[in-house]
N, C-alpha and C positions, 0 to 999 in steps of 0.2 A: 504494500500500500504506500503512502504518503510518505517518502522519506522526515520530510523534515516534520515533524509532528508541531515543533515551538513555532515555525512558521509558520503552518495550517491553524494553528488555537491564535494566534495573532490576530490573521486574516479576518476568522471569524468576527473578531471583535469590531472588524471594519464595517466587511460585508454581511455579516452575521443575517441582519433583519430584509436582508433582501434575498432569502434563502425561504420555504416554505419551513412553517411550522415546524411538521414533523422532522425533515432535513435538519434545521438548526440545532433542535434537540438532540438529534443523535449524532452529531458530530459533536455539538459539546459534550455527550456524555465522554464521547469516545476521546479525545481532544484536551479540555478542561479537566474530566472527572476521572482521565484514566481508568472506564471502564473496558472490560473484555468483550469483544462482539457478541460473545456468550451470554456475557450480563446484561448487555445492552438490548439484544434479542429477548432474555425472560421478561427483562422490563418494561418491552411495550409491544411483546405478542406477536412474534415474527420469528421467523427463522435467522439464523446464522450468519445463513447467504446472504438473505434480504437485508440486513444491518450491514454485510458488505456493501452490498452494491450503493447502499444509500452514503455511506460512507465515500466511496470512490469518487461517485458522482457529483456529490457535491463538494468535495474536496478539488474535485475538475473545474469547479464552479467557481468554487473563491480565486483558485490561482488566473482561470481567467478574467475576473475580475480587475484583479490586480494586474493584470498584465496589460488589460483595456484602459482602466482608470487609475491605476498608479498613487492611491491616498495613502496606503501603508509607507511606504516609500517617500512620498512629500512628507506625510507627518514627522518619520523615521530625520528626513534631512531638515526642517524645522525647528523641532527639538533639539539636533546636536547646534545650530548656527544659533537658539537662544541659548543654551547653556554655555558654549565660548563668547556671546553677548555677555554675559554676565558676571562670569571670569574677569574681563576685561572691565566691567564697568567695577565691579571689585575691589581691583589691582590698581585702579585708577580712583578709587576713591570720590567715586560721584553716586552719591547715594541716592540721589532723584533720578539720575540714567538709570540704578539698579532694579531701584524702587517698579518704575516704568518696565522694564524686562521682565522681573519676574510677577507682572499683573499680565502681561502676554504669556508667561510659562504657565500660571493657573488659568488662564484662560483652556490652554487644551487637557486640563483633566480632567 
């Protein structure tokens, strides 16, 4: 399946809500919750297979997401250009620069 598991539970978090219901769920369990397809299959009435496939499929679905619209990725470069803002506003002793940057850093939590 999904090599990078940290980067699929990522994603989710992006594209999460543009996934159907049931999809979301069973990727997060799978994903988030570190359940087994096994577990994941008792807990909402499906076989094995069918928790794979639901799995794949929309694990196909985020990475093309991401590959179309690119937010994990902007967020990801973002995040690192305000936190070396801030460093620097820091370092430099401008507390109203700093102040300013990290009301844009809580901005994206």
């Amino acid at each position: 399946m999904i090599e990078n598991r940290t980067e699929a539970g990522y994603l989710l978090d992006f594209y999460g809500p543009l996934l159907s219901e049931r999809r979301r769920a069973v990727v997060d369990m799978y994903y988030n919750e570190d359940m087994s397809l096994s577990e994941i299959a008792s807990e909402i009435g499906i076989s094995r297979q069918g928790v794979r496939d639901i799995v794949v499929k929309a694990s196909e679905e985020l990475f093309s997401l991401e590959s179309k619209l690119g937010m994990a990725r902007r967020f990801r470069r973002v995040t690192e250009l305000a936190e070396k803002a801030e460093k620097l506003a820091e370092n430099a002793g401008d507390a109203e620069l700093l102040s300013a940057i990290r009301s844009i850093v809580k901005a994206f939590d």
